[in-house]
C-alpha positions in Angstrom: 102.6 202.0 164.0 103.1 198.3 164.6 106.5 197.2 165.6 108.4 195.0 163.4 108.8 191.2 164.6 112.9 191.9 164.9 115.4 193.9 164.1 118.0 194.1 161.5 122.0 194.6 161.6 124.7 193.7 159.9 128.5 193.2 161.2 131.4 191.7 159.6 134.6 190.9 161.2 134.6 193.3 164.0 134.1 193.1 167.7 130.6 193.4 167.7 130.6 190.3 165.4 132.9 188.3 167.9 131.0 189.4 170.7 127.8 188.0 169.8 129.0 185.0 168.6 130.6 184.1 171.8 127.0 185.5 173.6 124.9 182.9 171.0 127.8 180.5 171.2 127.6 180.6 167.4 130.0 179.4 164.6 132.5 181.4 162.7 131.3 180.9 159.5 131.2 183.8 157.3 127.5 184.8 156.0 125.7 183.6 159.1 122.4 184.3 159.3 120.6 184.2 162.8 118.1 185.2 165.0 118.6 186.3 168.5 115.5 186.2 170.6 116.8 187.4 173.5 113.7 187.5 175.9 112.8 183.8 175.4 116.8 183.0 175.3 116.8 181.2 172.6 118.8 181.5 169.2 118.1 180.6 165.1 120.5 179.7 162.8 119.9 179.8 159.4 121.0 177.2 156.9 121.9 179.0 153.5 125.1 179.5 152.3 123.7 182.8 150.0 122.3 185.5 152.1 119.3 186.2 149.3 116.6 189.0 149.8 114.5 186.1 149.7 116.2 183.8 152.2 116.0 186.0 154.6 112.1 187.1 153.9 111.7 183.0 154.1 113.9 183.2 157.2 112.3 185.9 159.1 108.9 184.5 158.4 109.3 181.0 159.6 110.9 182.7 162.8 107.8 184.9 163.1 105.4 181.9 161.8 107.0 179.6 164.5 108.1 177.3 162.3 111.8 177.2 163.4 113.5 175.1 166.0 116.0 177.4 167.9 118.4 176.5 170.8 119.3 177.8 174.2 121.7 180.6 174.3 124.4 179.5 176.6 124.2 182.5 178.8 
């Protein structure tokens, strides 16, 4: 079985949330959809305000399509 191109999880409000925003250097907005791509140290933000099944689908596909411009994680 192939291995998917990420890996999904969802946080709200909690340490784990804080946590990796501070790691990604990320805002605080609520909703925030990103992409942590931790081996090439780099990060994706997305810009919708409406987490939809099919933003993220579009999302994860231009991330995997390399059609995304990320930025250094801070690290």
């Amino acid at each position: 079985m192939e291995e998917p191109p990420v890996h999904f999880f969802y946080t709200k409000g909690d340490t784990v949330s804080d946590s990796l925003r501070e790691f990604g250097d990320l805002p605080d907005d609520d909703n925030l959809l990103v992409i942590l791509d931790i081996p090439s140290q780099m990060h994706y933000v997305s810009e919708v305000d409406v987490l939809t099944r099919e933003a993220v689908e579009k999302f994860v596909n231009d991330f995997a399509n390399g059609k995304l411009e990320g930025m250094k994680l801070k690290g």
